[in-house]
C-alpha positions as CSV (number, residue, x, y, z in Angstrom):
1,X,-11.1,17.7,-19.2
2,X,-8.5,19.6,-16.8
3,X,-7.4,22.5,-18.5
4,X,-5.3,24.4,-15.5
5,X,-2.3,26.3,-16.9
6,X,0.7,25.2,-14.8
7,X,4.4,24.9,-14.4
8,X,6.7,22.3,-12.3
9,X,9.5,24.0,-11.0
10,X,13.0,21.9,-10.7
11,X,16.6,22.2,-10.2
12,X,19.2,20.1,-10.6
13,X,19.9,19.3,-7.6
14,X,18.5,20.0,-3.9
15,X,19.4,23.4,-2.3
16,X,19.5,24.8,-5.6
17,X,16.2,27.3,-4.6
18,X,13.1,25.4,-5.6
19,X,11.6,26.3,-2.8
20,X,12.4,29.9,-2.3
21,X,11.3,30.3,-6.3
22,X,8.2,27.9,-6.2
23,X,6.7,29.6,-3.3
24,X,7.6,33.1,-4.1
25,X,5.8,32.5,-8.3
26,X,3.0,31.6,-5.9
27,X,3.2,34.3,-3.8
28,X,3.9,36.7,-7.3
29,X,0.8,35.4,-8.9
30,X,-1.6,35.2,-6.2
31,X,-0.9,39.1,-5.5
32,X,-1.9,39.3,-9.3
33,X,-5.1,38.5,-7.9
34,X,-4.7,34.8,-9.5
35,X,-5.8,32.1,-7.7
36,X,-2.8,29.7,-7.4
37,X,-3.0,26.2,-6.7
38,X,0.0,25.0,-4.8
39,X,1.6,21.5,-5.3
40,X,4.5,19.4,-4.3
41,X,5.8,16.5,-6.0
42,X,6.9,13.8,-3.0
43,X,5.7,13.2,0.6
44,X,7.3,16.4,2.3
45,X,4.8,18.0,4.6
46,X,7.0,21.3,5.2
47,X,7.2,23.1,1.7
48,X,3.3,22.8,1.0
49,X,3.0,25.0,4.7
50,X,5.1,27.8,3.0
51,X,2.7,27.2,-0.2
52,X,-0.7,27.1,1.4
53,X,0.5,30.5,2.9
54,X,1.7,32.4,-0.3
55,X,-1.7,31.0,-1.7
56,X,-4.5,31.1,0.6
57,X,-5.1,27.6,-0.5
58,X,-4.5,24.0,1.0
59,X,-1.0,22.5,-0.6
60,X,-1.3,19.2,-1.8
61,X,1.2,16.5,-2.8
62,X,1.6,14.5,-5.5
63,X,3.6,11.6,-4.9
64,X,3.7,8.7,-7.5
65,X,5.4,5.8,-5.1
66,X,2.4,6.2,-2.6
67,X,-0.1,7.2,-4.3
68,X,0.6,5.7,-7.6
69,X,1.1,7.1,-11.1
70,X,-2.9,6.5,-12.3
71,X,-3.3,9.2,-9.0
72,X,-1.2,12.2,-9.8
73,X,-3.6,13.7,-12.5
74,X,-6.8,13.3,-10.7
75,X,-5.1,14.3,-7.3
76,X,-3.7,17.4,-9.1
77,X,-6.9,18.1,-10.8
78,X,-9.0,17.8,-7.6
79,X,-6.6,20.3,-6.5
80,X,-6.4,23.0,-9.1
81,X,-10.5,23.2,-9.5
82,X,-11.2,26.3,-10.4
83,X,-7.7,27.8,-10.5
84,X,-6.1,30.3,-12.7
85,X,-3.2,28.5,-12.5
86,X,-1.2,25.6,-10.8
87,X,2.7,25.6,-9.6
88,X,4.1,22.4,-8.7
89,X,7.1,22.7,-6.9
90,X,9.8,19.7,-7.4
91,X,11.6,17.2,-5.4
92,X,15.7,16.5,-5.3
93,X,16.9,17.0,-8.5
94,X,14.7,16.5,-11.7
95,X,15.6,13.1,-12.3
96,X,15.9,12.0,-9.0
97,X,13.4,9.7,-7.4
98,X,12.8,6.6,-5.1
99,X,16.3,4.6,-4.5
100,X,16.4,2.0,-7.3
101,X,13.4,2.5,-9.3
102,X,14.4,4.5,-12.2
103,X,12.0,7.6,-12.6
104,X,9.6,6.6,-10.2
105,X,8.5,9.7,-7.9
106,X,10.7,12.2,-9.6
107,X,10.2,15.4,-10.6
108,X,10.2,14.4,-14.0
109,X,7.9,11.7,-14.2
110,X,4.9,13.9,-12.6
111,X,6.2,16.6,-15.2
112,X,5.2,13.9,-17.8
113,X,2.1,12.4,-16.1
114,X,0.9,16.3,-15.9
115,X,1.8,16.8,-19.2
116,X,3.6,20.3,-17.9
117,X,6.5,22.4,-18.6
118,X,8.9,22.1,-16.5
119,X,11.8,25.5,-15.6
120,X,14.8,24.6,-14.4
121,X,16.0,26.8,-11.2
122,X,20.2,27.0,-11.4
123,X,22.1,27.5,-8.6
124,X,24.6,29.9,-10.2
125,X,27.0,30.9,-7.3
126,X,29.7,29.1,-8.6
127,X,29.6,28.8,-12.6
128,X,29.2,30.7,-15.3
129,X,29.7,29.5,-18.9
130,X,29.8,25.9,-17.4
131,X,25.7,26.8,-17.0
132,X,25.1,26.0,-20.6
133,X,26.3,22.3,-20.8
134,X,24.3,21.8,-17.7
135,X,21.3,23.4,-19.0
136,X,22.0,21.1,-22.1
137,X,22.1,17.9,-20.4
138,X,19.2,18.6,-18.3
139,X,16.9,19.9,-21.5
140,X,18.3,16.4,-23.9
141,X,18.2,13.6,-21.0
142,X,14.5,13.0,-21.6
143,X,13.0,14.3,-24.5
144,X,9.3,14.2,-23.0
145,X,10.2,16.8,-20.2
146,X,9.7,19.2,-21.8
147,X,12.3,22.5,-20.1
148,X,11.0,26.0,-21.1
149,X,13.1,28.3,-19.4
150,X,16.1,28.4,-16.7
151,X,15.7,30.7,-13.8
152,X,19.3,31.8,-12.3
153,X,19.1,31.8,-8.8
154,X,22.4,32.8,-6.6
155,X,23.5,35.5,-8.9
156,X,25.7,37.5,-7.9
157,X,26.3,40.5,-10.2
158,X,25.4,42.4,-13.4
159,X,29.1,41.2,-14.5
160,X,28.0,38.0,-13.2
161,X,24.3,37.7,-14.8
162,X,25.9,38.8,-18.2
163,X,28.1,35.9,-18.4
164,X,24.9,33.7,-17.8
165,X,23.2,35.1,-20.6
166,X,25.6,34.9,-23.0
167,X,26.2,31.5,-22.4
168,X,22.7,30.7,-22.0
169,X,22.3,32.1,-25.4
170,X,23.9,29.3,-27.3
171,X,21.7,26.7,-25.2
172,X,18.1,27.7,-26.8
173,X,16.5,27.8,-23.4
174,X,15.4,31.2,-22.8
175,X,16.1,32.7,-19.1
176,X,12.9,33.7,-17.4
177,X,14.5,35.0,-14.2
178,X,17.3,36.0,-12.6
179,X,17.4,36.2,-8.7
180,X,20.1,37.7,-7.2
181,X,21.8,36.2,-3.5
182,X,19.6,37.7,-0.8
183,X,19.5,36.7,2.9
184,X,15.8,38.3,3.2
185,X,14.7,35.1,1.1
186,X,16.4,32.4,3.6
187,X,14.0,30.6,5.8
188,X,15.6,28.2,8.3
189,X,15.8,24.8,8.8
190,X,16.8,22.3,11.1
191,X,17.2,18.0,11.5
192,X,14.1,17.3,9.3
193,X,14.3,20.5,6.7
194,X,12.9,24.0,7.2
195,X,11.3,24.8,9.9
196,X,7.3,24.4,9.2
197,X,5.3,27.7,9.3
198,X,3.3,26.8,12.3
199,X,5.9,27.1,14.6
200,X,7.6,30.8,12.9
201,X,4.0,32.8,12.5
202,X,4.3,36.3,11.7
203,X,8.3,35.5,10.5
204,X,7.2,32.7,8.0
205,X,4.7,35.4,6.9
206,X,7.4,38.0,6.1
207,X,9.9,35.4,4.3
208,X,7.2,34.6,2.1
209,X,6.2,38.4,0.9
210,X,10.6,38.8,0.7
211,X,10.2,35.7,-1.7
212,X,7.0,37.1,-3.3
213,X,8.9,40.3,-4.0
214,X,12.0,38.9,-5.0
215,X,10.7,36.3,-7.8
216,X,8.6,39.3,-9.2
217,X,11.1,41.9,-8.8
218,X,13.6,39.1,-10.7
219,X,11.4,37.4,-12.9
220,X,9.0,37.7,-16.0
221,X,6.1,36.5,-15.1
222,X,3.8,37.3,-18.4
223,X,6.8,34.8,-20.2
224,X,5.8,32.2,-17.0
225,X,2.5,32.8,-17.4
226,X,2.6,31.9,-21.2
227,X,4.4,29.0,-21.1
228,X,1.9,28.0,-17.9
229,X,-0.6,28.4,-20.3
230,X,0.9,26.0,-23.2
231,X,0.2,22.7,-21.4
232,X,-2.2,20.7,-23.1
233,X,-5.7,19.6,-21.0
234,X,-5.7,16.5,-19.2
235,X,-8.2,14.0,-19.9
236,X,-8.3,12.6,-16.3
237,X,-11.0,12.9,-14.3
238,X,-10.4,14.8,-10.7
239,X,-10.1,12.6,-7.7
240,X,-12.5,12.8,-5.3
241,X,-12.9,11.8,-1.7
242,X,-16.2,10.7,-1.5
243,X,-15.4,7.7,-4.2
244,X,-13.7,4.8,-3.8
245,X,-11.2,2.5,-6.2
246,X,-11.3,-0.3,-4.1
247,X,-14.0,-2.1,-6.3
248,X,-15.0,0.1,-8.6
249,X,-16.4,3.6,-8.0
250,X,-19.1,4.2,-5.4
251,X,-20.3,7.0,-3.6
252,X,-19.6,6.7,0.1
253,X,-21.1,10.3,1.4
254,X,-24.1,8.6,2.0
255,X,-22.4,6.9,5.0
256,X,-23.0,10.6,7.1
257,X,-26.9,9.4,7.0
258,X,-26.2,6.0,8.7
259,X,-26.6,7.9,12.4
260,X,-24.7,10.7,14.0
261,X,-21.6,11.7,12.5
262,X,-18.9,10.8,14.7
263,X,-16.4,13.2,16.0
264,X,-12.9,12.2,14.8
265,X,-10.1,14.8,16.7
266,X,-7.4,15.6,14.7
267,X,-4.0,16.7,16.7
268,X,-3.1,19.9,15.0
269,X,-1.0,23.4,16.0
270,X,3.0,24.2,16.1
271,X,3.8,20.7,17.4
272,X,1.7,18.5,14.6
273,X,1.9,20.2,11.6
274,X,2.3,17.4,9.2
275,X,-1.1,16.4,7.6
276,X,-2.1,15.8,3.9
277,X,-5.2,17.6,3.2
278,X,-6.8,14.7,1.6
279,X,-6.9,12.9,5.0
280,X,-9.3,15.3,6.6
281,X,-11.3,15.2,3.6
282,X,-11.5,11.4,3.2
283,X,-12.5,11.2,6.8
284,X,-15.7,14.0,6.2
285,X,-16.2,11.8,3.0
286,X,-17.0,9.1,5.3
287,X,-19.3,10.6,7.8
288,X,-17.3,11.9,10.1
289,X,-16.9,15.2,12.0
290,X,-13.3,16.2,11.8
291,X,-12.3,18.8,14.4
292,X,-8.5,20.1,15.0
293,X,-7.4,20.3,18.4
294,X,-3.6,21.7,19.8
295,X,-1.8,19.3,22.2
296,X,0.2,22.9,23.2
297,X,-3.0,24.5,24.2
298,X,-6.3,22.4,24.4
299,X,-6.2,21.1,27.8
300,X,-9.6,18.6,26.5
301,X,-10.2,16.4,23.7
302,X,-12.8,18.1,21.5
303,X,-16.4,17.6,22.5
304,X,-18.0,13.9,22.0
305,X,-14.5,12.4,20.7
306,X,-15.0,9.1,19.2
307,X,-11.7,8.5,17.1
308,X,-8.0,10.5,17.2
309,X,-5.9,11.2,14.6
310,X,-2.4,12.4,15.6
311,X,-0.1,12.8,12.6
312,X,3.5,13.8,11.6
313,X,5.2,16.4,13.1
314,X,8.2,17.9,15.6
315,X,6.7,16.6,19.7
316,X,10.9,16.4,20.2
317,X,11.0,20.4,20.1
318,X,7.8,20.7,22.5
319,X,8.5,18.0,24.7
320,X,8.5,19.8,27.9
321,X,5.1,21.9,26.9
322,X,3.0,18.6,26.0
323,X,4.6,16.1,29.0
324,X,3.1,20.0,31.0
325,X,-0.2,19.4,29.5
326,X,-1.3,17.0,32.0
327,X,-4.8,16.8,31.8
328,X,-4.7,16.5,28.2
329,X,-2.3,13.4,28.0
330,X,-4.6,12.0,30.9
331,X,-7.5,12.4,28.5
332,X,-6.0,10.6,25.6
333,X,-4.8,7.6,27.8
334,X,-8.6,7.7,29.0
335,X,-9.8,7.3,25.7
336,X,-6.9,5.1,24.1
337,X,-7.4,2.9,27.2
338,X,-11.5,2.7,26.5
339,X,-10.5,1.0,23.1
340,X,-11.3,4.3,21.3
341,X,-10.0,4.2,16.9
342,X,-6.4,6.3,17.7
343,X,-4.5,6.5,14.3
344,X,-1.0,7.7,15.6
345,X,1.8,8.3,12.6
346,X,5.4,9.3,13.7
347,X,4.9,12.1,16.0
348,X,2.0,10.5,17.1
349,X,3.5,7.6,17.9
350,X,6.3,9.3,20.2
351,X,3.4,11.5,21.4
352,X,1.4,8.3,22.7
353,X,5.3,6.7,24.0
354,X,5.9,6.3,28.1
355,X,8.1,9.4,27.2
356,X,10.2,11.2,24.8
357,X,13.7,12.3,26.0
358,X,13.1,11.5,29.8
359,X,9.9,13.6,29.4
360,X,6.5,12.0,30.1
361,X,4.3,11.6,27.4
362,X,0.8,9.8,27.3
363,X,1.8,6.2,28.5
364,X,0.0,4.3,26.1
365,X,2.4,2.6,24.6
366,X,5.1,0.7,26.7
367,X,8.1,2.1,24.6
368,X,10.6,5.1,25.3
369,X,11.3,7.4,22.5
370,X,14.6,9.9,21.9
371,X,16.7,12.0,19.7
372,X,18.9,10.4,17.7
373,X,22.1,11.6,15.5
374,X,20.6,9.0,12.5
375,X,18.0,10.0,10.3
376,X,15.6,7.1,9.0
377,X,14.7,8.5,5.8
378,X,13.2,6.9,2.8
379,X,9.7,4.7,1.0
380,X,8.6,1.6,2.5
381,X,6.6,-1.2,1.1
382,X,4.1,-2.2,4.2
383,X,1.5,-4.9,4.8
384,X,-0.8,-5.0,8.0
385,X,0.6,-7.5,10.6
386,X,-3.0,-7.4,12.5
387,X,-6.6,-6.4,12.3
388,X,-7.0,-2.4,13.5
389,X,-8.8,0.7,13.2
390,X,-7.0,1.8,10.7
391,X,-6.2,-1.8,8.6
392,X,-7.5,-5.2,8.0
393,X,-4.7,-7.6,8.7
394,X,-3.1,-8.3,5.1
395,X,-3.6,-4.8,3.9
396,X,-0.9,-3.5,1.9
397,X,0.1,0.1,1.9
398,X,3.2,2.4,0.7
399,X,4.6,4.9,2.5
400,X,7.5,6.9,4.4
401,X,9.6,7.4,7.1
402,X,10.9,10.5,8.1
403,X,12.7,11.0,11.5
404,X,15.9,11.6,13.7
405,X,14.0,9.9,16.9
406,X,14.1,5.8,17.9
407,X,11.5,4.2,20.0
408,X,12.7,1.0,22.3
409,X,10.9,-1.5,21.6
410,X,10.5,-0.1,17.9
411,X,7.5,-2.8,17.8
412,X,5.0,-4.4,20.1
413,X,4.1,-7.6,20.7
414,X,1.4,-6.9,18.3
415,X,2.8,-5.0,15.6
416,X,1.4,-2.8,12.7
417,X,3.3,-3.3,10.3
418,X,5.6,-5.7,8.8
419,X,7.9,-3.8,6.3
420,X,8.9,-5.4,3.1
421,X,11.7,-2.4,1.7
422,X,14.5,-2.2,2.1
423,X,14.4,-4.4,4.8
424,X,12.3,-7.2,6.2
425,X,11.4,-6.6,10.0
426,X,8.2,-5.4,12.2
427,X,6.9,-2.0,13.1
428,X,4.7,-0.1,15.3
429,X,1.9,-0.7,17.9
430,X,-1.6,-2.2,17.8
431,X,-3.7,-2.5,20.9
432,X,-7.1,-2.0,21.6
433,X,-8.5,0.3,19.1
434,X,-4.9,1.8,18.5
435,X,-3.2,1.8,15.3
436,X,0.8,3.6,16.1
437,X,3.5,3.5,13.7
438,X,7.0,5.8,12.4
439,X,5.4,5.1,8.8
440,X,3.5,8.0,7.0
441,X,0.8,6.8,4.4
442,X,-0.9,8.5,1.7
443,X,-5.0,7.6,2.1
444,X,-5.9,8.6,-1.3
445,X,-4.2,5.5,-2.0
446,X,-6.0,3.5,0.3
447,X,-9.2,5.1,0.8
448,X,-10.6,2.0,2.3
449,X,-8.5,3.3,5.7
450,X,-10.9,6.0,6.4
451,X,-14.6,4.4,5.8
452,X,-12.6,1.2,8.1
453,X,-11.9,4.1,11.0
454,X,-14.7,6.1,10.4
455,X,-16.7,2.9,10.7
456,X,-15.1,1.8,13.8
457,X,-15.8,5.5,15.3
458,X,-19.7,5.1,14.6
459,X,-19.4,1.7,16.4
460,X,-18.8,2.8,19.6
């Protein structure tokens, strides 16, 4: 039995202050001396950044379109071990989720799966008794989310707050917070969202002690804590990495005594910032060594290298400090070229391009990759075009794209994938022992992916 008390924090709609409340209860509780276990509900890689650092803990997703629904209770319960509590902070609005599938992915459904209360965060700038009839429809639209309390976010004055209440009052939802407009809690943001913590350092620091101070400052947080502490226990047993689903469960740690344990690199630092934690773990699972390197910094691959891993990430803002790190680049070609496992998503892929934005990258991929003013946003159904690394051909996966950058030819002559939503066409690269692609993937879905490259790594 799971038995974490926890809350899901949603809004309405986006911009509404999810973020800036999720992270700064985390930030509230943790200097409580709780410890917090951070979650966010879709694939974004930027918000759990601002969580893992108001918590001291990893943040983990929970996404029900790639991972599936039978997932988000044992992903969150592998998570929250041991906590004192869980915050899972929302996606969109609460009843938003993937494009044409009903609840699928939203806020709400992983409310439901996690059996957990959910408190609405309202934008209140520009209402006031016109907050009541929202609250309404929001609380009545479902009745299994279950809505315990409305945080007003935006306020603007005592005058202002009053008005709230009062209406409020007639809704039966109780306000647990009110957070008054404050520029102190702004973090910024850019083409794909805010801008991850890697790259602002001691700034993203000091925006998450203004939001720490500000939620406890506006909040209740004995009345959160409460209502944390009235979801039921989950009967789901926690995921974990060294098991997998594919045909039943079997342990797969055993794998580390089958010879050395072969160094997989992992592209890390301001530039790569976009990695589920599960990945990493998945990959020690299966024997492997996993050891983070900086493409900004690390002018070698780490020692004994047998497999890469370069994930998501922003290479168009660095672009003139990696095509400078020469001997690096020269390093990965070397090993790409050698027929090395390379597992390139996204950034990875522009990373491993001729060049990005006239800039030379690592030339192992004939393609040329640039800015663009369209953002490619959105889930994808994928199945392997070829045998990789990474995928046996035929291999079906979910995932995500996420990016304001084209790559010409956007597929090889030997592609990755061929993409079944919302369009049919080819994607990516695979040659030699590399496996490039624009599409992000969950492998706690697919756990299969990391014994395949871990394998392939031990081969060499």
């Amino acid at each position: 039995m799971v038995n974490v008390p926890r809350l899901v924090i949603a809004a309405p709609a986006s911009n509404s202050g999810k973020t800036t409340v999720a992270t700064g209860l985390m930030a509230a509780f943790a200097a409580r001396g709780l410890a917090v276990s951070p979650h966010k509900v879709g694939p974004d890689y930027i918000d759990p950044g601002y969580h893992s650092l108001a918590t001291g803990r990893p943040g983990r997703n929970l996404d029900a379109y790639m991972c599936g629904t039978d997932l988000v209770a044992p992903l969150f319960a592998h998570g929250s071990a041991g906590c004192d509590l869980a915050v899972v902070e929302g996606v969109m609005g609460l009843y938003d989720g993937a494009s044409g599938q009903g609840e699928l992915a939203s806020t709400a459904q992983v409310a439901k799966l996690l059996r957990a209360p959910v408190v609405l965060v309202v934008d209140a700038s520009s209402q006031s008794r016109s907050v009541a009839a929202l609250v309404h429809g929001f609380a009545s639209w479902d009745p299994q989310v279950r809505i315990g309390g409305v945080i007003l976010n935006k306020v603007a004055s005592d005058r202002h707050e009053a008005l709230l209440r009062d209406a409020l009052d007639e809704s039966g939802l109780p306000v647990l917070g009110v957070i008054r407009r404050a520029p102190q809690v702004a973090t910024p943001s850019r083409h794909l969202g805010l801008v991850p913590v890697a790259e602002r350092q001691s700034d993203a620091v000091e925006a998450v002690r203004a939001m720490g101070e500000r939620v406890r400052a506006g909040c209740d947080l004995d009345v959160l804590l409460a209502l944390a502490r009235t979801a039921p226990a989950l009967a789901d047993e926690p995921w974990e990495p060294a098991y997998a689903p594919a045909e039943g469960p079997r342990p797969v740690a055993a794998a580390s005594g089958q010879g050395p344990r072969p160094v997989v690199a992992v592209a890390g630092g301001a530039a790569f910032t976009f990695a589920y934690a599960e990945h990493a773990e998945l990959l020690t699972a299966a024997g492997a060594e996993v050891v983070t390197f900086d493409p900004l910094r690390d002018e070698k691959l780490p020692v004994g290298t047998a497999g890469l891993v370069i994930g998501g990430g922003f290479p168009e803002m660095y672009a003139p400090e990696l095509s400078a790190n020469e001997p690096l680049r020269q390093a990965i070609t070397e090993l790409a070229l050698s027929g090395a496992p390379v597992a390139a998503e996204c950034a990875g892929l522009l990373y491993l391009a001729r060049e990005l934005d006239g800039r030379p990258m690592c030339g192992v991929l004939d393609a040329e990759a640039r800015m663009s003013e369209r953002l490619t946003l959105g889930y994808r159904q994928a199945v392997a075009v070829s045998d990789s690394p990474l995928a046996a051909a035929g291999t079906r996966m979910r995932g995500h794209e996420f990016h304001r950058t084209v790559l010409d030819p956007g597929a090889g002559t030997t592609p990755a994938w061929g993409m079944h939503q919302p369009e049919r066409r080819v994607e990516g690269y695979v040659q030699r022992g590399v496996h490039a692609s624009y599409l992000h993937t969950h492998w706690a879905a697919s756990p299969e992916v990391a014994r395949r490259f871990v394998e392939h790594c031990r081969a060499r």
